[in-house]
PAGU-661918 format. One record per atom (N, C-alpha, C): residue number from 1; residue in one letter; y, z, x. Coordinates in steps of 0.02 Angstrom, whole numbers, plus 50000, padded with zeros to 5 digits. Layout:
BEGIN
   k r     y     z     x
 NUM A     Y     Z     X
...
***
This chain:
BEGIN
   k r     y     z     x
   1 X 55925 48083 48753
   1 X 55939 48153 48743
   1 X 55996 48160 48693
   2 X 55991 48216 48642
   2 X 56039 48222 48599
   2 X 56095 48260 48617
   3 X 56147 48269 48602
   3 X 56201 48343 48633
   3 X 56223 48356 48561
   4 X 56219 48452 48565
   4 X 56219 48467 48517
   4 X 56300 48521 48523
   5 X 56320 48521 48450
   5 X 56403 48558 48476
   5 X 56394 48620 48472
   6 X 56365 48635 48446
   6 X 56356 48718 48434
   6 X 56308 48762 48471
   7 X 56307 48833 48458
   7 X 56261 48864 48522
   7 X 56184 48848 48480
   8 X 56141 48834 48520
   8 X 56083 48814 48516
   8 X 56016 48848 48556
   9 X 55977 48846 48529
   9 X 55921 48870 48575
   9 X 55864 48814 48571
  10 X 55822 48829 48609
  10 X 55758 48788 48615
  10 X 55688 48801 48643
  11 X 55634 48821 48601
  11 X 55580 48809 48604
  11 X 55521 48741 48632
  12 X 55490 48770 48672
  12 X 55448 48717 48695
  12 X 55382 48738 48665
  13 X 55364 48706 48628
  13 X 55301 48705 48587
  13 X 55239 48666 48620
  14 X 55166 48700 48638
  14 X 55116 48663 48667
  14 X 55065 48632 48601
  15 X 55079 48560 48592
  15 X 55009 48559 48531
  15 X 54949 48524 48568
  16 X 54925 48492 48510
  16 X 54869 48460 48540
  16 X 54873 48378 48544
  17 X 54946 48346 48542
  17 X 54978 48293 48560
  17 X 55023 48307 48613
  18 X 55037 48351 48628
  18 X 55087 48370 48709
  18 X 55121 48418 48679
  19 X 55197 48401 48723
  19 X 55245 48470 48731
  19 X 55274 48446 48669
  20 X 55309 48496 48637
  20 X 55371 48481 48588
  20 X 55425 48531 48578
  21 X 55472 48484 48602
  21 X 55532 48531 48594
  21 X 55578 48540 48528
  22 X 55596 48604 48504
  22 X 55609 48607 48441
  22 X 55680 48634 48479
  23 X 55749 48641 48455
  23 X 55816 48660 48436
  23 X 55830 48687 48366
  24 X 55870 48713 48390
  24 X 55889 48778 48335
  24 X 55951 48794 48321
  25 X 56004 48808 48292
  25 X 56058 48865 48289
  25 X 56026 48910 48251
  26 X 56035 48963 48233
  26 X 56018 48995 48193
  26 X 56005 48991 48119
  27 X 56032 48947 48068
  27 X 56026 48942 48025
  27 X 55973 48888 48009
  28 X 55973 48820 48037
  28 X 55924 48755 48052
  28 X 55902 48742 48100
  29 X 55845 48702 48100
  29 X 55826 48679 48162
  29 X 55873 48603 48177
  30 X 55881 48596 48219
  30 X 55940 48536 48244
  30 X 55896 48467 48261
  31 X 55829 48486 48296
  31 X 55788 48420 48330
  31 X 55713 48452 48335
  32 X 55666 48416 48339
  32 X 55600 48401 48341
  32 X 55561 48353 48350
  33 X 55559 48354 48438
  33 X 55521 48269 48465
  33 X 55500 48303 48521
  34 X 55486 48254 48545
  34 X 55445 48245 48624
  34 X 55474 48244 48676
  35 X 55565 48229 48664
  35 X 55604 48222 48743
  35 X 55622 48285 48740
  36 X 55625 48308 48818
  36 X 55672 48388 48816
  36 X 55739 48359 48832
  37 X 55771 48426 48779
  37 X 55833 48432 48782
  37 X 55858 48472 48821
  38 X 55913 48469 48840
  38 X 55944 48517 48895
  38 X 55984 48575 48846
  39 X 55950 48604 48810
  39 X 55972 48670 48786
  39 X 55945 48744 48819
  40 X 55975 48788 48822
  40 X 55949 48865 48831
  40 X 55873 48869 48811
  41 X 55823 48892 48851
  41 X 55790 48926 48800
  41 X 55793 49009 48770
  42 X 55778 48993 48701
  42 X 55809 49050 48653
  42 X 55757 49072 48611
  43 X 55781 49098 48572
  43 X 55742 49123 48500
  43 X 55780 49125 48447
  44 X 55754 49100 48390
  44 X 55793 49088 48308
  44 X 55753 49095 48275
  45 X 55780 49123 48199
  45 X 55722 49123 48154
  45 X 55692 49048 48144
  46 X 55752 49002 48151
  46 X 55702 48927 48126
  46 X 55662 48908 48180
  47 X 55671 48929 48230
  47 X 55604 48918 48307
  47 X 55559 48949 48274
  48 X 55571 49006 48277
  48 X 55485 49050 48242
  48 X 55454 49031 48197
  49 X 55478 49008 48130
  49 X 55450 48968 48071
  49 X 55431 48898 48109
  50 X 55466 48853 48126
  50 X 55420 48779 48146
  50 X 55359 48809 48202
  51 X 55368 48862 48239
  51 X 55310 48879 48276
  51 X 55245 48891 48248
  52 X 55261 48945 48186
  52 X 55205 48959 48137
  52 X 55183 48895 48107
  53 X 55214 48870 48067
  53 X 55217 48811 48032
  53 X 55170 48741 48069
  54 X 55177 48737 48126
  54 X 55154 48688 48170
  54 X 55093 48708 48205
  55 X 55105 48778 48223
  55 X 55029 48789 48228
  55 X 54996 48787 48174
  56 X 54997 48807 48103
  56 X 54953 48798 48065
  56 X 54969 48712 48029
  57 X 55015 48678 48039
  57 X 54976 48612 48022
  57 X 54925 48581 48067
  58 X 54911 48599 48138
  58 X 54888 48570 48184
  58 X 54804 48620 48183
  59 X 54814 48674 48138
  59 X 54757 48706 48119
  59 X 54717 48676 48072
  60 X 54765 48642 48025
  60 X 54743 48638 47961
  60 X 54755 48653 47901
  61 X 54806 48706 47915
  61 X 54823 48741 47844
  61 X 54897 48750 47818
  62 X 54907 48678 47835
  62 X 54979 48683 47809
  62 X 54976 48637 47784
  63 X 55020 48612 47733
  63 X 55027 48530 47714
  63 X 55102 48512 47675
  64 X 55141 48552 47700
  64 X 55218 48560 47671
  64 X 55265 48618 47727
  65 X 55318 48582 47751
  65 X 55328 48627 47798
  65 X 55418 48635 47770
  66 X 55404 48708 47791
  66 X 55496 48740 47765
  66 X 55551 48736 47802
  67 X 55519 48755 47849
  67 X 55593 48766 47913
  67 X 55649 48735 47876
  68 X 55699 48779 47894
  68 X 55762 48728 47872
  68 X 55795 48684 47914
  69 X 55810 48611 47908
  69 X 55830 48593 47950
  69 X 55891 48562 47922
  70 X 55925 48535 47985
  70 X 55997 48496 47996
  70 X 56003 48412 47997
  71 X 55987 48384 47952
  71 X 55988 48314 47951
  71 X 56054 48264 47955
  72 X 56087 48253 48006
  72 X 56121 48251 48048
  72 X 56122 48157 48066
  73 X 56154 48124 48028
  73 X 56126 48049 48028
  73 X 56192 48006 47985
  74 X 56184 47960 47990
  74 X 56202 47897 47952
  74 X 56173 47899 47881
  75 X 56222 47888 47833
  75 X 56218 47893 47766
  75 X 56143 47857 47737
  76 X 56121 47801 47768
  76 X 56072 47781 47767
  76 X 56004 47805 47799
  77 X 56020 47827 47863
  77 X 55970 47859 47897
  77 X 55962 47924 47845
  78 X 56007 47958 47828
  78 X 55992 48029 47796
  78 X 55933 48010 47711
  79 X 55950 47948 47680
  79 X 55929 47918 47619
  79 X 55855 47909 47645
  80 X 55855 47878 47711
  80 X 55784 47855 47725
  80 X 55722 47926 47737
  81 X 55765 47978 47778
  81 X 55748 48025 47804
  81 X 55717 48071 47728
  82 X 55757 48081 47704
  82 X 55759 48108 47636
  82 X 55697 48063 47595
  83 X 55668 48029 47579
  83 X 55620 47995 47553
  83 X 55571 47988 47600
  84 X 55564 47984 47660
  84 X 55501 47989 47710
  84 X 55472 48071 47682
  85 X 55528 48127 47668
  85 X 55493 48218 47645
  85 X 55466 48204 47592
  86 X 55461 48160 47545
  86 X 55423 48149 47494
  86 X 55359 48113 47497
  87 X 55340 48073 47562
  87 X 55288 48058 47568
  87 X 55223 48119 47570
  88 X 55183 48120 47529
  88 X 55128 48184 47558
  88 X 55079 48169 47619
  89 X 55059 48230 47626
  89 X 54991 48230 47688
  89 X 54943 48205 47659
  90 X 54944 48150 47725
  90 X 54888 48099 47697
  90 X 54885 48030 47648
  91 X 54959 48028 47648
  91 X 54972 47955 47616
  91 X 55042 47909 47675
  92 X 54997 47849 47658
  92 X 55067 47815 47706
  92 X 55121 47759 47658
  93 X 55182 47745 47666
  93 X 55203 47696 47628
  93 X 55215 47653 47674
  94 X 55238 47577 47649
  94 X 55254 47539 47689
  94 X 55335 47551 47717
  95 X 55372 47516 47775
  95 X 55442 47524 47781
  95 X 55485 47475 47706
  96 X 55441 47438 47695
  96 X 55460 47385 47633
  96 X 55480 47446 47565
  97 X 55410 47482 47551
  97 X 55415 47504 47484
  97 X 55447 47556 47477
  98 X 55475 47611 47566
  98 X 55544 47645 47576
  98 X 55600 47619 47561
  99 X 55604 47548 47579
  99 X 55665 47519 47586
  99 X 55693 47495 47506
 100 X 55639 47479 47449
 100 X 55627 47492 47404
 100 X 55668 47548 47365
 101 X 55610 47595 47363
 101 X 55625 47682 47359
 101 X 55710 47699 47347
 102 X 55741 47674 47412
 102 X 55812 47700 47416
 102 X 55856 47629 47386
 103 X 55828 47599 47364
 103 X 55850 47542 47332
 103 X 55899 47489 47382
 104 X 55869 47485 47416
 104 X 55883 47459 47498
 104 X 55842 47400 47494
 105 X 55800 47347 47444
 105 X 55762 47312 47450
 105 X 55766 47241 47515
 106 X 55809 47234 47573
 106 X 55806 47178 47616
 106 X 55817 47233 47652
 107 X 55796 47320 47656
 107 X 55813 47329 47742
 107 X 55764 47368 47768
 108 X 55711 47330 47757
 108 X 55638 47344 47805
 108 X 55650 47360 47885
 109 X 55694 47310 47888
 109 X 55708 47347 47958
 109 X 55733 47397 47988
 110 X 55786 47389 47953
 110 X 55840 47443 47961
 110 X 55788 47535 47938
 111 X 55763 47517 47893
 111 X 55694 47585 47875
 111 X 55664 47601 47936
 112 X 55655 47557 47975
 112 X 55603 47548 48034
 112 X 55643 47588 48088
 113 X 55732 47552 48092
 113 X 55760 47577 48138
 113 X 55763 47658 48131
 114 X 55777 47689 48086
 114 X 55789 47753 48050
 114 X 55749 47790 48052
 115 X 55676 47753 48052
 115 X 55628 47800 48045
 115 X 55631 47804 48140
 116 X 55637 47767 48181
 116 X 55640 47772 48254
 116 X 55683 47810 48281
 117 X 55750 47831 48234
 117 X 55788 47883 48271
 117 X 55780 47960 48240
 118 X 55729 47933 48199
 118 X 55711 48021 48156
 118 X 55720 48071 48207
 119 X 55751 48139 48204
 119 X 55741 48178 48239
 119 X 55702 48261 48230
 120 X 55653 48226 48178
 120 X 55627 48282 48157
 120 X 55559 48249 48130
 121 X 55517 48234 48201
 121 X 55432 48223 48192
 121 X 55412 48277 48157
 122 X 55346 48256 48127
 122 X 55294 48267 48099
 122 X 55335 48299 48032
 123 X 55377 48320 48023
 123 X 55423 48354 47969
 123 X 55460 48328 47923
 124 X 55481 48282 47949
 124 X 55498 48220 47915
 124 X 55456 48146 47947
 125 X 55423 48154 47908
 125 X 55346 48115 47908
 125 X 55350 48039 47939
 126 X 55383 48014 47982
 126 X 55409 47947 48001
 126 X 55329 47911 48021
 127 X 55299 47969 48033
 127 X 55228 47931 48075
 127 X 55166 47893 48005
 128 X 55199 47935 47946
 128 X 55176 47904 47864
 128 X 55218 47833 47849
 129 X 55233 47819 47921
 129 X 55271 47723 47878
 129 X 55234 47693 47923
 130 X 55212 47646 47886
 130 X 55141 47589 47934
 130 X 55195 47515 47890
 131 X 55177 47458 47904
 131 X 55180 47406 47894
 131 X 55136 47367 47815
 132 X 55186 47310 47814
 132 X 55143 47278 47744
 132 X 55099 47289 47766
 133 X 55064 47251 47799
 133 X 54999 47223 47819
 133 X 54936 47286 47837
 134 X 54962 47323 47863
 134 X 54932 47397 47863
 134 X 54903 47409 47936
 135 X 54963 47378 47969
 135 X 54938 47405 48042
 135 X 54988 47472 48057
 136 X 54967 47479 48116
 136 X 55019 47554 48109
 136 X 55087 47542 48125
 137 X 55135 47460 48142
 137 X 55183 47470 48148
 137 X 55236 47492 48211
 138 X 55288 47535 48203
 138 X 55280 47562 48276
 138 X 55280 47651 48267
 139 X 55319 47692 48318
 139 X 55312 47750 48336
 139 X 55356 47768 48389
 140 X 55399 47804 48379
 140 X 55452 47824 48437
 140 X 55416 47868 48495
 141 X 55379 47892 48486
 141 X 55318 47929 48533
 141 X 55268 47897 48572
 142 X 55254 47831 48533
 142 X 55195 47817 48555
 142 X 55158 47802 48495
 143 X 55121 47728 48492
 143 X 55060 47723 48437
 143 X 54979 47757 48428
 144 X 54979 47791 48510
 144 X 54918 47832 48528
 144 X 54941 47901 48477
 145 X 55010 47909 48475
 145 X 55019 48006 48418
 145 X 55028 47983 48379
 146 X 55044 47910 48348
 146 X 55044 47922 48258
 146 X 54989 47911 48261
 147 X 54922 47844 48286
 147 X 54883 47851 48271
 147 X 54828 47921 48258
 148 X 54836 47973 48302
 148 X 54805 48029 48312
 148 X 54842 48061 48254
 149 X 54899 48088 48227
 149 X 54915 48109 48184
 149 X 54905 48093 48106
 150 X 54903 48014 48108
 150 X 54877 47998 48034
 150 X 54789 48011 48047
 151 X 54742 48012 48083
 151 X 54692 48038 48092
 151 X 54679 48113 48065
 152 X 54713 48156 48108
 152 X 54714 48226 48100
 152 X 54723 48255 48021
 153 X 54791 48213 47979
 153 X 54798 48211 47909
 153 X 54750 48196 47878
 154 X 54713 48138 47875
 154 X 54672 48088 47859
 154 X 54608 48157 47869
 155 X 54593 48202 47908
 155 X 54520 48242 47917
 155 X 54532 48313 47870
 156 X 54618 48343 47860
 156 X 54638 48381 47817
 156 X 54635 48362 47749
 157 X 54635 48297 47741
 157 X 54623 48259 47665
 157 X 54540 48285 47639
 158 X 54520 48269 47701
 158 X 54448 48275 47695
 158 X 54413 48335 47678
 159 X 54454 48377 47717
 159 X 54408 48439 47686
 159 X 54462 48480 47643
 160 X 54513 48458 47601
 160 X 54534 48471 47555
 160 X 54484 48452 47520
 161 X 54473 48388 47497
 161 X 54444 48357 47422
 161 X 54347 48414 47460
 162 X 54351 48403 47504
 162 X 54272 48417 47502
 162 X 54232 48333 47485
 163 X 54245 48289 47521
 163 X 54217 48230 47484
 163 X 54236 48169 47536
 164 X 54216 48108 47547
 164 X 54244 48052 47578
 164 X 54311 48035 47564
 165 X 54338 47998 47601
 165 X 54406 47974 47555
 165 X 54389 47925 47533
 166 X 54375 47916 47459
 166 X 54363 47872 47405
 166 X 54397 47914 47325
 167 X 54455 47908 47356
 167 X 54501 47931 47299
 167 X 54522 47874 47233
 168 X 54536 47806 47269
 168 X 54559 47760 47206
 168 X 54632 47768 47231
 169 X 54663 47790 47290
 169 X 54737 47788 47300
 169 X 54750 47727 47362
 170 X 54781 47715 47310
 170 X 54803 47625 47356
 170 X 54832 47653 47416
 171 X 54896 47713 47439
 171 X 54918 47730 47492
 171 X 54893 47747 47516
 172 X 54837 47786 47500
 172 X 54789 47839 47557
 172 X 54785 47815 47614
 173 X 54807 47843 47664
 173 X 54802 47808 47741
 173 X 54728 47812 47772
 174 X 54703 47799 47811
 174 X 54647 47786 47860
 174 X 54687 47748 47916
 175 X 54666 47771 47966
 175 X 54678 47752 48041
 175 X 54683 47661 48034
 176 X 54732 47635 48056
 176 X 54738 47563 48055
 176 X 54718 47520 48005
 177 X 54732 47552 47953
 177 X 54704 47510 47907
 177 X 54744 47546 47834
 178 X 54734 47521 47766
 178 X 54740 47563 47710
 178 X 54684 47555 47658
 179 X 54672 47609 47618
 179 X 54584 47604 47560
 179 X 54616 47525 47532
 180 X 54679 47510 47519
 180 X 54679 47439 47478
 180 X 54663 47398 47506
 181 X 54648 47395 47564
 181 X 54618 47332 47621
 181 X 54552 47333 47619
 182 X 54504 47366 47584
 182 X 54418 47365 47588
 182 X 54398 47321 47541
***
């Protein structure tokens, strides 16, 4: 559980992976995961936007999300965090070619650790880092919701292009696997 210093509110969000609790002050959202927090429940404008926002990625029709949030981390965690929002819907990188990215080249792990204390699922895209090898790696939730989430992306890809995924993109994710592995 996180503790937060300031007055806060909190939303419990129902998707179609479970509950999710979102935090707020008014200006950012503070957290976005799966454990409840022991905050008030409230109302904020940034609750109402990740509400909209999340229902329509879980619709389908989102693929960039605004809410403002509070990234709240270790100088490194914030570098890692910050380059996971640049991953798009529907592509995965490795923790290697993040670790890369931030010019961090020996801290695959440490990417791994960072991406495990993310506190802002699906938004800051932690469930878009799979492994060299192209298994899925791990998941602070669970490998049953990234797997289901890189799925869900992976079917929005789909009926974006109108077409199979046979793009020619080495990242393009598919469920346990990546197109460069065929």
């Amino acid at each position: 559980m996180l503790y937060f210093m300031f007055d806060n509110s909190l939303a419990v969000l129902e998707t179609p992976i479970g509950k999710i609790y979102a935090v707020s002050d008014d200006k950012a959202l503070q957290y976005l995961g799966f454990e409840k927090q022991d905050v008030p429940i409230g109302n904020t404008q940034p609750l109402e936007q990740i509400k909209q926002e999340l229902d329509a990625y879980f619709r389908g029709e989102i693929q960039e999300f605004k809410t403002p949030i509070h990234l709240c981390g270790s100088d490194f965690q914030n570098k890692v965090w910050k380059e996971l929002k640049k991953i798009p819907l529907g592509r995965c990188k490795s923790y290697q070619e993040i670790a890369l990215a931030i010019n961090q080249a020996k801290a695959s792990r440490a990417v791994g650790n960072a991406c495990g204390s993310n506190p802002f699922i699906i938004i800051v895209p932690c469930h878009r880092v799979i492994a060299a090898n192209g298994s899925l790696g791990g998941y602070s939730a669970g490998l049953e919701k990234k797997d289901w989430l890189l799925k869900h992306e992976n079917s929005l890809i789909q009926l974006l292009t109108q077409h199979p995924l046979i793009l020619g993109v080495a990242d393009l994710c598919l469920p346990l696997t990546r197109v460069s592995d065929f």
